[in-house]
Each structure stands twice: as C-alpha cells, then as structure tokens.
C-alpha positions as CSV (number, residue, x, y, z in Angstrom):
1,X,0.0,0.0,0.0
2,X,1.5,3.3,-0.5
3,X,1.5,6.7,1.3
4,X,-1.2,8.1,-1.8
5,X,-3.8,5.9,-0.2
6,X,-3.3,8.0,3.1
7,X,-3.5,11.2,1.6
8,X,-7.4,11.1,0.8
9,X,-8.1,10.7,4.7
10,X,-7.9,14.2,5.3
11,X,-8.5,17.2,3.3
12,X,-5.3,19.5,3.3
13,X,-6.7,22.4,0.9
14,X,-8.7,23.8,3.8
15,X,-8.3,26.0,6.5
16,X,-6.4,24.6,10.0
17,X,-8.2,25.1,13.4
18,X,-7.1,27.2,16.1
19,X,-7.2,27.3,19.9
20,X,-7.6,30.7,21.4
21,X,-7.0,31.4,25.1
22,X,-6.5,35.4,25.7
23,X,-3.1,36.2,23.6
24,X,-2.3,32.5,22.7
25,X,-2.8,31.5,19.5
26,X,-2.2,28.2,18.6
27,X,-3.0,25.7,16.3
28,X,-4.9,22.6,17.0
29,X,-2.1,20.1,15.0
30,X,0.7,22.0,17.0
31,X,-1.4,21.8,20.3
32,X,-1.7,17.9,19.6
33,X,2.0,17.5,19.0
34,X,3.2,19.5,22.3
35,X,0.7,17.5,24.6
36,X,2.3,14.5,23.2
37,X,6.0,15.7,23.5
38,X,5.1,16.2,27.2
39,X,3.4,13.2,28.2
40,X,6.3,10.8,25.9
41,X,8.8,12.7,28.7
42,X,6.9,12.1,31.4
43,X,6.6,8.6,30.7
44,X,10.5,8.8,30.1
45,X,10.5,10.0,33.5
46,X,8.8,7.7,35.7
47,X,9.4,4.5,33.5
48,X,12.3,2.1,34.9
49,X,15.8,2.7,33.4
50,X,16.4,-1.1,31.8
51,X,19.6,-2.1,33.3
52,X,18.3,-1.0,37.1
53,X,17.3,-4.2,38.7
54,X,20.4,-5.8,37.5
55,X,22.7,-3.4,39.2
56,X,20.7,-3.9,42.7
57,X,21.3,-7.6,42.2
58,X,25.1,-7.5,42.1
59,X,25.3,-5.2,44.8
C-alpha cells in the first residue's frame, strides 16, 4: 500500500483550526504534537531505566 492511499483521509486544501485562550494562539495540529511531546517525557520520567534491577542484584 502506498503513502497516496493516506492522503485522501484528510482534506489538506482547507483551512487549519485554532485554539484561542486570551493572547495565545495556537493551532490545533501543533497543540496535539506539544501535549504528546510532554506526556512521551513524562513517561521517560517515571518509567524504569532497563539495566536498574540488575545493578541492585550484584550489589
């Protein structure tokens, strides 16, 4: 399947959306990618480092 078939699911000749909130202006597809960013690092955060247990164990 190529990337063609993908393009028809949205319609990219229109207008975007924007968010408003006072003086912020923002658009929804950049307000999607920034709530993502900051929930992949906090689930970098508080998810265990891989090698952890292995050091406690030798120890």
């Amino acid at each position: 399947m190529s990337l063609t078939h993908f393009a028809a699911l949205l319609p990219l000749d229109t207008l975007g959306h924007y968010l408003h909130w006072h003086f912020i202006q923002i658009s929804v597809a950049n307000f999607v990618v920034i709530v993502l960013m900051v929930f992949t690092f906090i689930a970098a955060i508080f998810a265990p480092f891989p090698g952890r247990r292995r050091r406690k164990e030798n120890q």
